[in-house]
DOTORGU-355251 format. One record per residue (C-alpha): z, x, y; residue number from 0; residue in one letter. Coordinates in pm, 1 decimal. Example, Ala and Ser with C-alpha at 12.3 -4.5 7.8 and 13.67 -1.06 7.14 Angstrom:
<sites>
{pz: 780.0	px: 1230.0	py: -450.0	pos: 0	code: A}
{pz: 714.0	px: 1367.0	py: -106.0	pos: 1	code: S}
</sites>
This chain:
<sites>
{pz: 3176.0	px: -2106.0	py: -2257.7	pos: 0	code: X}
{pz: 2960.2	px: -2427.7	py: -2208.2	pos: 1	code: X}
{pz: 3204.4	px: -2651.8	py: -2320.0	pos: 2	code: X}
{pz: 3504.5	px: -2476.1	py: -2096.7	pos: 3	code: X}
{pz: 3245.5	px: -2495.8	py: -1804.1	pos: 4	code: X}
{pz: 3230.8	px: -2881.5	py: -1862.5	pos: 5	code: X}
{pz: 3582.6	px: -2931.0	py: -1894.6	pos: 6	code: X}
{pz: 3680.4	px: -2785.6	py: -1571.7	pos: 7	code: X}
{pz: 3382.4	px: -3009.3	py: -1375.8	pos: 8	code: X}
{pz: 3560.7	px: -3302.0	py: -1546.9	pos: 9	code: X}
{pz: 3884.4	px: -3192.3	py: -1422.7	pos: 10	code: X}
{pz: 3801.3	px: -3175.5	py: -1108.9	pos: 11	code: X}
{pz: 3573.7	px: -3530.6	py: -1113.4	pos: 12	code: X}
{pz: 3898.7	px: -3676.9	py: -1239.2	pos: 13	code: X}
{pz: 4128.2	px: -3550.6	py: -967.9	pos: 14	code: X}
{pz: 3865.6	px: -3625.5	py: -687.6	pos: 15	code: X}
{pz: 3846.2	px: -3987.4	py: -811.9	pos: 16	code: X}
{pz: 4231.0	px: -4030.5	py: -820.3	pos: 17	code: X}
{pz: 4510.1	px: -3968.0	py: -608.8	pos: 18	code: X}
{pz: 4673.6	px: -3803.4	py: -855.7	pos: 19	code: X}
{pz: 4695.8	px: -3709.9	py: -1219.2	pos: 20	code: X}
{pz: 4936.3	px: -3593.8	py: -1495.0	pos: 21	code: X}
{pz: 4851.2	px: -3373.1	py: -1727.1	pos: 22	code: X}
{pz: 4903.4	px: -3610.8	py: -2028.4	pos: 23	code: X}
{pz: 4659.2	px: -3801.7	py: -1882.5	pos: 24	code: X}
{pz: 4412.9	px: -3514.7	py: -1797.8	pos: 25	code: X}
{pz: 4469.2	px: -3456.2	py: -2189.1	pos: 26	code: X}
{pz: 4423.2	px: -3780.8	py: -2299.2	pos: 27	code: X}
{pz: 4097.8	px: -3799.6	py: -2116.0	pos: 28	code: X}
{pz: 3943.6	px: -3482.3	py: -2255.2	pos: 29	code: X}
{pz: 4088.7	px: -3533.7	py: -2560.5	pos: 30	code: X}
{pz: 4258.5	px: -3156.3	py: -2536.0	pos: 31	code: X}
{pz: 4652.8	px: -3091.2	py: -2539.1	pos: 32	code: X}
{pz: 4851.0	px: -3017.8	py: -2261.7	pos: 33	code: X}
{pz: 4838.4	px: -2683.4	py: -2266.9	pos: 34	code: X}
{pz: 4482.9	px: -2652.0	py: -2242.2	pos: 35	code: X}
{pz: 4498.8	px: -2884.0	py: -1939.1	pos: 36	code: X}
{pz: 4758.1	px: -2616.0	py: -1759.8	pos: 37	code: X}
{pz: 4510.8	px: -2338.5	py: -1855.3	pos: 38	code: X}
{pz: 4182.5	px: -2541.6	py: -1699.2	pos: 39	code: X}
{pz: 4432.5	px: -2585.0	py: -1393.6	pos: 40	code: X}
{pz: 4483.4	px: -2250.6	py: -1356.4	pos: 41	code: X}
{pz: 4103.3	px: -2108.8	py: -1402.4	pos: 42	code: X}
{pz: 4089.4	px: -2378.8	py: -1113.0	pos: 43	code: X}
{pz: 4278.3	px: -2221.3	py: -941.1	pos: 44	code: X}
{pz: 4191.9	px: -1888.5	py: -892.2	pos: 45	code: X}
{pz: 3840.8	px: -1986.9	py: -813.1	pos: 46	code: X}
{pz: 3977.4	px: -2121.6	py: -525.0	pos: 47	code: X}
{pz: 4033.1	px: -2469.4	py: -560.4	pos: 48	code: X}
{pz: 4286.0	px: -2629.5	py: -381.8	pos: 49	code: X}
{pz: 4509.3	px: -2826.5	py: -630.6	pos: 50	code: X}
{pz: 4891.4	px: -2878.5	py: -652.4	pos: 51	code: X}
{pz: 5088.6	px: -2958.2	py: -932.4	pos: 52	code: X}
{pz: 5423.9	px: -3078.4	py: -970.1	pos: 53	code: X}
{pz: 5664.8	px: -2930.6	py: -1222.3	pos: 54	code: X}
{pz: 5818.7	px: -3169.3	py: -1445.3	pos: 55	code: X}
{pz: 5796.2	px: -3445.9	py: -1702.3	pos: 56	code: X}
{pz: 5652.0	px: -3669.7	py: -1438.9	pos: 57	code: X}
{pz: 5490.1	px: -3376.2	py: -1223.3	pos: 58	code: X}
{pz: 5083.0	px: -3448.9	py: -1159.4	pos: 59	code: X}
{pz: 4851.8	px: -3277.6	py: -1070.7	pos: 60	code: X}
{pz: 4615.0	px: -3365.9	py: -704.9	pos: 61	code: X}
{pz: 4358.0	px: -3199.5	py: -495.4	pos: 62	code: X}
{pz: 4392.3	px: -3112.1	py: -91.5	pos: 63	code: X}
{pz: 4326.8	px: -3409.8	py: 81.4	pos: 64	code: X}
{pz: 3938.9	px: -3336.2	py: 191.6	pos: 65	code: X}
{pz: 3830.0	px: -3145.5	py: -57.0	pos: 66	code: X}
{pz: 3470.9	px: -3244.3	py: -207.8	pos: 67	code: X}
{pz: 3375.9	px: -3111.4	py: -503.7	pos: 68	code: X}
{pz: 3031.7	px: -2930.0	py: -462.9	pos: 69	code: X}
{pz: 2694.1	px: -2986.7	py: -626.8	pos: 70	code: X}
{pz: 2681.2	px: -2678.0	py: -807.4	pos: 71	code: X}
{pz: 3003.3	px: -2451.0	py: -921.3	pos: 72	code: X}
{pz: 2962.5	px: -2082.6	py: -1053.3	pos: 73	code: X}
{pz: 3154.5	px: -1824.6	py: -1222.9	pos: 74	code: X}
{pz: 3182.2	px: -1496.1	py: -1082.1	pos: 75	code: X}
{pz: 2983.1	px: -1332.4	py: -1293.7	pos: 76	code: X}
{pz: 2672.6	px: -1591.4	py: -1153.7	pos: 77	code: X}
{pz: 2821.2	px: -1589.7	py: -805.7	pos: 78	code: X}
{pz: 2724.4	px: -1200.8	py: -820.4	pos: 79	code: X}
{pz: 2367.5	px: -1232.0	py: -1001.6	pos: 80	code: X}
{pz: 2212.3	px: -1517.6	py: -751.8	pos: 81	code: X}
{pz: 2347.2	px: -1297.5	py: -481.0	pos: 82	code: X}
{pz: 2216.3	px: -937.0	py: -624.7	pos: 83	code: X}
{pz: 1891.0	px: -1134.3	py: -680.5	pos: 84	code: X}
{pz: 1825.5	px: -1329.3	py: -378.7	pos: 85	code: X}
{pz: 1923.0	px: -959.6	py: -221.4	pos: 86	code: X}
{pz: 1642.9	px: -797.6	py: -378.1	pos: 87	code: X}
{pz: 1404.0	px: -1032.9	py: -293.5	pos: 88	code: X}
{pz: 1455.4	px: -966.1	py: 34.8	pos: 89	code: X}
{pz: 1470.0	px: -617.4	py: 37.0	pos: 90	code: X}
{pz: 1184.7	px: -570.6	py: -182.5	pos: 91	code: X}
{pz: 976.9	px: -806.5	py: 49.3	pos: 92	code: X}
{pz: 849.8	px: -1037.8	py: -272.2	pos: 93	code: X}
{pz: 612.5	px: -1244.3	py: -240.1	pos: 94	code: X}
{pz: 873.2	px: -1565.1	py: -107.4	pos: 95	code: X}
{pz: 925.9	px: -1685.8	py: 267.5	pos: 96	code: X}
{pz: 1215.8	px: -1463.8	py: 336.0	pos: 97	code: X}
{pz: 1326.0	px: -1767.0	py: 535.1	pos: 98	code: X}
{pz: 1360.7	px: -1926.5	py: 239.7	pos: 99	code: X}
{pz: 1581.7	px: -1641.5	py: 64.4	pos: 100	code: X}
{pz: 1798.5	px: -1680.5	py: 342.9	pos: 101	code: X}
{pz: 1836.7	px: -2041.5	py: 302.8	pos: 102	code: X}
{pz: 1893.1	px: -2047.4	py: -68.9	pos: 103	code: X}
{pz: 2193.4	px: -1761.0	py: 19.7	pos: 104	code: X}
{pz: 2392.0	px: -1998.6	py: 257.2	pos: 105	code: X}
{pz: 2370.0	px: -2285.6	py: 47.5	pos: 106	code: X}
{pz: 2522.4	px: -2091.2	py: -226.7	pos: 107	code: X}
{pz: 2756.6	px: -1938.4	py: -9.6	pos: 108	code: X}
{pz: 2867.7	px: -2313.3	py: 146.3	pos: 109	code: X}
{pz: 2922.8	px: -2411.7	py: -207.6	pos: 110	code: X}
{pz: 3147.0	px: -2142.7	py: -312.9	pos: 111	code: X}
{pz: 3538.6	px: -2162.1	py: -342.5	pos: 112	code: X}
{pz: 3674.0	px: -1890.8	py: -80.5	pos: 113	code: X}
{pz: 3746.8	px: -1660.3	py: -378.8	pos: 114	code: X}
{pz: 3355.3	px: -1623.9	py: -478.2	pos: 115	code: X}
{pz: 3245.1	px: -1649.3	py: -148.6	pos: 116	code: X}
{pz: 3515.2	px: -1307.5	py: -75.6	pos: 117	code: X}
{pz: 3319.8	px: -1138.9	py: -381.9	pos: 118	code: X}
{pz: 2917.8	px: -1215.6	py: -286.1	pos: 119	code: X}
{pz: 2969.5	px: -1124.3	py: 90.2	pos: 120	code: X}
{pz: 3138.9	px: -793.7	py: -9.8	pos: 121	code: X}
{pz: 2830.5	px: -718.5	py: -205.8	pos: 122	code: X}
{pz: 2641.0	px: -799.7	py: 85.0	pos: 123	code: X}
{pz: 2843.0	px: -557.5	py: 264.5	pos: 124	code: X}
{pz: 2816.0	px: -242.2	py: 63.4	pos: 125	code: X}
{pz: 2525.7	px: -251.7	py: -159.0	pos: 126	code: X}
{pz: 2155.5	px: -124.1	py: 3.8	pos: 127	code: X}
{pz: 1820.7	px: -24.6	py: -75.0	pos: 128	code: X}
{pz: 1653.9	px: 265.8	py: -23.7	pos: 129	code: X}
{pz: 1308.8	px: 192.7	py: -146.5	pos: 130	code: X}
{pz: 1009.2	px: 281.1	py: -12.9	pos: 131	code: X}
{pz: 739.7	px: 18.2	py: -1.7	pos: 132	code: X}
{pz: 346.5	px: 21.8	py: 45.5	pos: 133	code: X}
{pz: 213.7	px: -51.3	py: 330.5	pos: 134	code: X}
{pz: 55.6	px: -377.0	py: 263.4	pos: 135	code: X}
{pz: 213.9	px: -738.8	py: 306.6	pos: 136	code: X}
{pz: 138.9	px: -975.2	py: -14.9	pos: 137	code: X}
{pz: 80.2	px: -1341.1	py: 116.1	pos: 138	code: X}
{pz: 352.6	px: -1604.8	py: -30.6	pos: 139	code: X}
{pz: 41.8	px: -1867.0	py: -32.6	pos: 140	code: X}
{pz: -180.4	px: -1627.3	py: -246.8	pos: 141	code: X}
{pz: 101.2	px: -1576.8	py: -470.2	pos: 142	code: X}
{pz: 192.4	px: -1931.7	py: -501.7	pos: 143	code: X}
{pz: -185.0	px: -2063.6	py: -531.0	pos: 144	code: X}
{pz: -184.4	px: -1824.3	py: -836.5	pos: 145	code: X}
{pz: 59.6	px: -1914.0	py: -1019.4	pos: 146	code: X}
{pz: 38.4	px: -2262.6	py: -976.8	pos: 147	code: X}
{pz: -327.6	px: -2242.6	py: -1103.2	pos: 148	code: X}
{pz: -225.0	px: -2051.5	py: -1428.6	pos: 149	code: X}
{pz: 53.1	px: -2295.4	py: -1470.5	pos: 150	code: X}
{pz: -247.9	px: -2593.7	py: -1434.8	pos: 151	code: X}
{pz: -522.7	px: -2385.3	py: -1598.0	pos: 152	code: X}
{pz: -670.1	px: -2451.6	py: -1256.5	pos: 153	code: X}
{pz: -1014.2	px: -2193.3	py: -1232.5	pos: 154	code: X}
{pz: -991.4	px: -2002.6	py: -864.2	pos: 155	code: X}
{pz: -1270.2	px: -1940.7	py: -623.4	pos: 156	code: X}
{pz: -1146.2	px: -1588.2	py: -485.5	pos: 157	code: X}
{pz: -1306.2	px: -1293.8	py: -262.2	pos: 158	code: X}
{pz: -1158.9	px: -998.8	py: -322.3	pos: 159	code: X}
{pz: -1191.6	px: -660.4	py: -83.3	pos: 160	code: X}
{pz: -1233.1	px: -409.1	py: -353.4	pos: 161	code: X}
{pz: -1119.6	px: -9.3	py: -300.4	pos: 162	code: X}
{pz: -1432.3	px: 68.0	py: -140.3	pos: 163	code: X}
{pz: -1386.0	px: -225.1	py: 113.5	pos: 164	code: X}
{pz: -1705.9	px: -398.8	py: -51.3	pos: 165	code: X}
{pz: -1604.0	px: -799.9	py: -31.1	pos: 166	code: X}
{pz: -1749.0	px: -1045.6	py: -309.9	pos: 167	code: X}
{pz: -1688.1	px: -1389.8	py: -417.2	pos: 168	code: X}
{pz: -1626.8	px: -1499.1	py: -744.5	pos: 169	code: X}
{pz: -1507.7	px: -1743.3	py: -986.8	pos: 170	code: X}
{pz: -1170.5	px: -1636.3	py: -1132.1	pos: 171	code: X}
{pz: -903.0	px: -1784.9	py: -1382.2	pos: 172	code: X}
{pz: -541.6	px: -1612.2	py: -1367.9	pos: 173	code: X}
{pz: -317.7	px: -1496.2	py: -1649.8	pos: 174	code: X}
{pz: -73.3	px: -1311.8	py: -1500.5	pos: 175	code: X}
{pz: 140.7	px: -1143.0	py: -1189.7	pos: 176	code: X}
{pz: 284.6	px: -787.7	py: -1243.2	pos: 177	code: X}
{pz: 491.7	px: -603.2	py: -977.0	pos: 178	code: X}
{pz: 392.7	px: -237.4	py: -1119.3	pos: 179	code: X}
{pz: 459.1	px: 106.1	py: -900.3	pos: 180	code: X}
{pz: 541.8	px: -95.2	py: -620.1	pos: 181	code: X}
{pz: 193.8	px: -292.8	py: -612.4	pos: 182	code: X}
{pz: 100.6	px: -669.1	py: -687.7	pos: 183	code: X}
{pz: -147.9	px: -726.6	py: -941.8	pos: 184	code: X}
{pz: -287.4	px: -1058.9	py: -1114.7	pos: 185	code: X}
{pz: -495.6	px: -1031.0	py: -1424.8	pos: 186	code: X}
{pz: -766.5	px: -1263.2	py: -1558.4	pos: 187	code: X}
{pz: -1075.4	px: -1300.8	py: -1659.9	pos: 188	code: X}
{pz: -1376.9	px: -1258.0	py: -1359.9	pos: 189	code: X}
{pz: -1647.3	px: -1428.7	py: -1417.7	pos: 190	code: X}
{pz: -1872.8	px: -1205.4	py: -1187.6	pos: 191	code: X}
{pz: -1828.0	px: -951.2	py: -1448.6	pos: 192	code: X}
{pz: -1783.4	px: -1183.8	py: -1786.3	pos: 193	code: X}
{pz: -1427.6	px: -950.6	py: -1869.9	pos: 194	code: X}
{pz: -1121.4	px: -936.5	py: -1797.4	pos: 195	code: X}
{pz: -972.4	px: -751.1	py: -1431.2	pos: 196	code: X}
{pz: -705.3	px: -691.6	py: -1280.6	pos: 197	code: X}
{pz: -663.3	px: -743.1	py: -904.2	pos: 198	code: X}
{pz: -435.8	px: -613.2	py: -623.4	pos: 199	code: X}
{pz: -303.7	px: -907.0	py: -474.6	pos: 200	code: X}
{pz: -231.6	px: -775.1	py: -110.2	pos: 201	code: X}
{pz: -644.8	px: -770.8	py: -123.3	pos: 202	code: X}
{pz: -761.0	px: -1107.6	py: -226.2	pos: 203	code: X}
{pz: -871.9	px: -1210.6	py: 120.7	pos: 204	code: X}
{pz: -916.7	px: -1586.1	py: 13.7	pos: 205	code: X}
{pz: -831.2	px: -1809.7	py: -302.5	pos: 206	code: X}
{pz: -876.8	px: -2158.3	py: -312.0	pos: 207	code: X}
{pz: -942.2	px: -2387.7	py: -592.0	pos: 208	code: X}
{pz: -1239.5	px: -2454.7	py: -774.4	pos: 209	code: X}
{pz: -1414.8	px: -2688.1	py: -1032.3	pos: 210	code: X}
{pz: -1372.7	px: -2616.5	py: -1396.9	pos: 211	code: X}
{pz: -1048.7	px: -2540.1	py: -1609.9	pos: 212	code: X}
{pz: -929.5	px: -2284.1	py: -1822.9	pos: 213	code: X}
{pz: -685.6	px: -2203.5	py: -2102.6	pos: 214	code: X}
{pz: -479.2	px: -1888.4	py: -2125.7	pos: 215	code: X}
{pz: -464.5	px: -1700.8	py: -2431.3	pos: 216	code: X}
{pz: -178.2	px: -1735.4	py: -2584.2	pos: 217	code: X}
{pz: -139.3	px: -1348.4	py: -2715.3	pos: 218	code: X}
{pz: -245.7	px: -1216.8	py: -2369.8	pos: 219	code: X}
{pz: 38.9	px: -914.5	py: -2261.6	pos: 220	code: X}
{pz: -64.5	px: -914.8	py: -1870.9	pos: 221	code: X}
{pz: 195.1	px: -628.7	py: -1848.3	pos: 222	code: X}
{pz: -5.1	px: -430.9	py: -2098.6	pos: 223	code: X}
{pz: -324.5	px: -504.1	py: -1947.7	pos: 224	code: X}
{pz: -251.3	px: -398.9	py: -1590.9	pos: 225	code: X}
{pz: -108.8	px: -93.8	py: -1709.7	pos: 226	code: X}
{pz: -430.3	px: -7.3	py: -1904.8	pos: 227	code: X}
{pz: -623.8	px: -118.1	py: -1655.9	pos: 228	code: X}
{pz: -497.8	px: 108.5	py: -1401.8	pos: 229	code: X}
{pz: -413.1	px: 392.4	py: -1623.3	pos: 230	code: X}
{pz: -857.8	px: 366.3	py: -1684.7	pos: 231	code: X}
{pz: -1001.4	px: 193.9	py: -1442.9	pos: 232	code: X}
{pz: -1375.4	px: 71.2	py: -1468.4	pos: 233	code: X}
{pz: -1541.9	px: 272.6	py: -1194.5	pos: 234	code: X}
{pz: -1315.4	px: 505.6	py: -1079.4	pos: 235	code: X}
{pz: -1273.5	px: 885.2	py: -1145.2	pos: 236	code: X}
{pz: -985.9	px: 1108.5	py: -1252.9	pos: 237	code: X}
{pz: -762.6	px: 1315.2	py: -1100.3	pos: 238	code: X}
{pz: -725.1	px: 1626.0	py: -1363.4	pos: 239	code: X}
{pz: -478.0	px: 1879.6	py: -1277.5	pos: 240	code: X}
{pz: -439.4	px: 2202.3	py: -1454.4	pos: 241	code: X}
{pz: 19.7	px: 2247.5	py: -1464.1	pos: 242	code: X}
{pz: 62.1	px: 2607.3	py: -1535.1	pos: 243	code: X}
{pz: 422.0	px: 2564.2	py: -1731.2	pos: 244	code: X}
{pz: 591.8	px: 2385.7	py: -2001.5	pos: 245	code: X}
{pz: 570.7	px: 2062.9	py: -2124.1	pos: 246	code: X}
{pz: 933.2	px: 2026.2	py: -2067.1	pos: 247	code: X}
{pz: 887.3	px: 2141.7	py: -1713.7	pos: 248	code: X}
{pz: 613.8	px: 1903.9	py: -1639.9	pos: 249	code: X}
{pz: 761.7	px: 1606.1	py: -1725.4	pos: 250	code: X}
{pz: 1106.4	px: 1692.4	py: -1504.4	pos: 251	code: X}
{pz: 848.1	px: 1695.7	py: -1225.6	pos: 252	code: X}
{pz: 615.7	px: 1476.7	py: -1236.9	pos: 253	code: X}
{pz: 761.8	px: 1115.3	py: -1291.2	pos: 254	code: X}
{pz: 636.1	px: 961.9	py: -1567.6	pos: 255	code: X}
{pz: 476.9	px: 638.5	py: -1395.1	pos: 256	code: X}
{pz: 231.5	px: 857.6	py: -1203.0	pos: 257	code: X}
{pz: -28.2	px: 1010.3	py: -1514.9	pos: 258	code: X}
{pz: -18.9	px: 1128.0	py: -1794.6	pos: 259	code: X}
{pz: 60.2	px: 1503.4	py: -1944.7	pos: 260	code: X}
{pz: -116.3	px: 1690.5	py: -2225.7	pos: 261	code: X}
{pz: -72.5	px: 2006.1	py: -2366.3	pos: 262	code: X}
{pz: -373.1	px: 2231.2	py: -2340.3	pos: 263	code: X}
{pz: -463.1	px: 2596.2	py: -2402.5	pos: 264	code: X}
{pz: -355.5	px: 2733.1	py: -2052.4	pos: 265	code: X}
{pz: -70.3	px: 2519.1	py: -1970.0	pos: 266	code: X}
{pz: -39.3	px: 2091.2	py: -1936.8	pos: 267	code: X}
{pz: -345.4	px: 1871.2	py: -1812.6	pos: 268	code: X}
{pz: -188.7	px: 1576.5	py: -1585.9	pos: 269	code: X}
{pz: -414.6	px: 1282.5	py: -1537.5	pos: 270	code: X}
{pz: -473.0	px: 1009.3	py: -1394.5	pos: 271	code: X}
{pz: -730.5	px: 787.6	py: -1210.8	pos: 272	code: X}
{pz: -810.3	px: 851.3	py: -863.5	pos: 273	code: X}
{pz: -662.9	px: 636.6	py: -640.2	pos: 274	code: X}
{pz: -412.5	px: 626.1	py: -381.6	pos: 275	code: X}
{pz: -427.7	px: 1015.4	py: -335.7	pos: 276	code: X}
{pz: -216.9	px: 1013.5	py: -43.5	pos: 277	code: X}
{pz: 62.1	px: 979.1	py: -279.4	pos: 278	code: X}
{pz: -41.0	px: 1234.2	py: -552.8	pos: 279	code: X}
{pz: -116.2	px: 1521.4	py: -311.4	pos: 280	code: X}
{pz: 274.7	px: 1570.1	py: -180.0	pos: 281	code: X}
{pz: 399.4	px: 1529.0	py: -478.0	pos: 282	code: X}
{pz: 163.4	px: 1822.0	py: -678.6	pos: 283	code: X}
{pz: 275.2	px: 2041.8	py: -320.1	pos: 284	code: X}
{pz: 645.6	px: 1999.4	py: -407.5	pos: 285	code: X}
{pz: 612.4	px: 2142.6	py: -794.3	pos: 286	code: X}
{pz: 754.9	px: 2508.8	py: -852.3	pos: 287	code: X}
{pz: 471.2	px: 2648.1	py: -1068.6	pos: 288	code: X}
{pz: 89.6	px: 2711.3	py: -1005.8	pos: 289	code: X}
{pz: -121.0	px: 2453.2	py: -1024.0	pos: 290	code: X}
{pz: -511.9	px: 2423.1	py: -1067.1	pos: 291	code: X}
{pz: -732.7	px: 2162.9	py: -955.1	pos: 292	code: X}
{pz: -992.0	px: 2051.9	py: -1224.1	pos: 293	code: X}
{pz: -1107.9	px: 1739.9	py: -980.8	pos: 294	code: X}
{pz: -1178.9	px: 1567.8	py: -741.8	pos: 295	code: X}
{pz: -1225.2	px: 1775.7	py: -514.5	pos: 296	code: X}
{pz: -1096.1	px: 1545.5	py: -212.1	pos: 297	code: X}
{pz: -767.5	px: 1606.5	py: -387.1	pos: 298	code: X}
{pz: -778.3	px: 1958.9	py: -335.1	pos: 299	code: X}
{pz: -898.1	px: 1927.7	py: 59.6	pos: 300	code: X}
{pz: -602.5	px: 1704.4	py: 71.4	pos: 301	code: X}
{pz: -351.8	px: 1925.0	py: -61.9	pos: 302	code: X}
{pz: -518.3	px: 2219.8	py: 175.3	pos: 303	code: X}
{pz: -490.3	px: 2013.6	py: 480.4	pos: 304	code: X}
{pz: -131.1	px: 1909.8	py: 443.0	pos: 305	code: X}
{pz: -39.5	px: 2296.3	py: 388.6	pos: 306	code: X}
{pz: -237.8	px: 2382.7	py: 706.7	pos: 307	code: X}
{pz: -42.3	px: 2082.2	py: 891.6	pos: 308	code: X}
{pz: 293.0	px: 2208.5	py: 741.9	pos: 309	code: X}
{pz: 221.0	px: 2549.0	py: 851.1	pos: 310	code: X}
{pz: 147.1	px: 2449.9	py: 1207.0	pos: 311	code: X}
{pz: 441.2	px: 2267.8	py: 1225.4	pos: 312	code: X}
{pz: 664.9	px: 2548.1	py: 1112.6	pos: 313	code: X}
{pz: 467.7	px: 2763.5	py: 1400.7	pos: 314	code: X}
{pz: 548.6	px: 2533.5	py: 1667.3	pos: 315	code: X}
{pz: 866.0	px: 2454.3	py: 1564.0	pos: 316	code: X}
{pz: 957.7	px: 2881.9	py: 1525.5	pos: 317	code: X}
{pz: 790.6	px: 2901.0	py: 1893.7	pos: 318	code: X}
{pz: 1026.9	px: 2603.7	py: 2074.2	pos: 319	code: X}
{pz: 1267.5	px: 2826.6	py: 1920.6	pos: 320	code: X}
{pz: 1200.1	px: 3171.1	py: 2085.4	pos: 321	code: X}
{pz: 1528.3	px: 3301.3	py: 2337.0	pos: 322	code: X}
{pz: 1708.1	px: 2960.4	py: 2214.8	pos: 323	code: X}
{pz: 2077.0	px: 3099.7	py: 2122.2	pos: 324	code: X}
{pz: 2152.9	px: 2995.5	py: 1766.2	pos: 325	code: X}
{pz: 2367.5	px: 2704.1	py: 1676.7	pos: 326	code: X}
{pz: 2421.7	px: 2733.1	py: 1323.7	pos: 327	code: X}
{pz: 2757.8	px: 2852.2	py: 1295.6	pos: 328	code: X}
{pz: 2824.4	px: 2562.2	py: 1456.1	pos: 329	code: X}
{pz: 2599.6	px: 2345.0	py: 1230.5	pos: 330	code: X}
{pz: 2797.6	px: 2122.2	py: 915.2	pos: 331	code: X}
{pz: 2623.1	px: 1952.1	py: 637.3	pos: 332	code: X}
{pz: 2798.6	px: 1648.7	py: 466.5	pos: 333	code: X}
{pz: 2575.0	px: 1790.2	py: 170.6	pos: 334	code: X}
{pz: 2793.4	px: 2115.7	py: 153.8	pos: 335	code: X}
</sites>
């Protein structure tokens, strides 16, 4: 594939730095046969380049008057991954000036034959993301001053706003970024606490650089670590829910990433530290079997409070309703 790649960008240097060419000459200079020089022609060609042959013993081969050939060519198959990924980028709001994305699309896009261009705006078109993200905007500076000090082994100066909105200094050398549940998190080693932590990026208030270097370890799995360190964080309690079903049943409700499930005597325990609630509690409320709360107990207020707001919702909603004529034969659902 790398060598066909080459050929055609020699192709095309040759016919933008002559008039014309035949095709025994295109062979002669690539050292091919004829045949393979129709065949690079052709693969031209349907990428959109504009070149003309002439039939014949003395037919050549030369490109539209005008045409320059581009910095970078693709195939279609990496026309459609720098688009999908540049796409995601932005939707997902990384951690990259989405100015940026937006400029690395059109200058792929200006570099494209017509053909590939067709193909990446059509994906533009019809592909979308429905994704919900957290609330919280992750800094393209922080990000960047991160990873360019792990790539240095530059040691960080950082303060941090921790869960309980307590802000500290400290000294702080980074190992490594992972984008887990929909979160940012760098891992390192602290040296407030002498171990390793892991830290949500959208809450390191400052980072700047500091004096002193460091090495990364060379077996260090940061995936591995932030999901540890999450799954059992230092400081923080559980949530331990009582599932009164099947195993089976549990795990088709409860998606795996949240906790963990274990069978017990009366049923499944789900765990899993306690943190970020707010997403826990309407997801236990929309399970079809009892459930139990072992703790904490602001998990269980929570859950109480969003039945009491669902309730007065249905209430007010039944009351707009009183002596209102009913619509719903005349109601359709695209879901039917």
């Amino acid at each position: 594939m790398a060598a066909s790649t080459m050929r055609l960008l020699a192709i095309l240097e040759l016919l933008q730095s002559r008039q014309e060419m035949t095709g025994t000459e295109i062979a002669e200079r690539l050292n091919v046969d004829p045949r393979s020089v129709r065949r690079y022609i052709k693969a031209l060609q349907d990428m959109g380049v504009p070149i003309e042959g002439e039939r014949g013993r003395y037919g050549a081969y030369r490109l539209d008057r005008g045409f320059k050939l581009p910095p970078m060519m693709f195939t279609e198959d990496e026309a459609v991954a720098l688009t999908l990924g540049l796409m995601v980028i932005r939707a997902f709001q990384f951690p990259i000036d989405l100015i940026s994305v937006a400029g690395a699309l059109a200058k792929i896009e200006r570099v494209m034959p017509e053909a590939l261009l067709n193909r990446t705006m059509a994906l533009q078109e019809t592909i979308h993301f429905n994704y919900v993200m957290p609330p919280t905007y992750v800094r393209s500076t922080v990000v960047r001053t991160l990873t360019t000090a792990m790539q240095h082994g530059q040691r960080l100066k950082v303060q941090y706003l921790s869960w309980k909105d307590k802000s500290t200094d400290r000294m702080f050398d980074p190992y490594g970024i992972v984008f887990h549940e929909g979160w940012w998190y760098v891992a390192g080693y602290c040296h407030l606490r002498q171990d390793l932590r892991t830290f949500r990026i959208d809450r390191i208030q400052l980072v700047e650089q500091a004096e002193g270097s460091f090495v990364r370890p060379v077996d260090f799995d940061a995936v591995a670590h932030v999901s540890k360190s999450l799954s059992d964080p230092t400081g923080i309690a559980s949530v331990e829910v009582l599932f009164m079903t099947s195993l089976d049943e549990a795990k088709r409700s409860i998606p795996a990433e949240l906790g963990s499930l274990e069978m017990v005597d009366k049923g499944v325990m789900f765990r899993r530290p306690a943190y970020r609630l707010e997403w826990v509690a309407p997801i236990l409320l929309s399970v079809d079997f009892p459930i139990r709360i072992i703790q904490p107990p602001e998990l269980k207020t929570m859950i109480q409070e969003l039945g009491k707001k669902a309730m007065k919702m249905v209430d007010t909603a039944n009351g707009q309703n009183r002596g209102m004529p009913t619509q719903a034969a005349n109601t359709r659902s695209d879901c039917a």
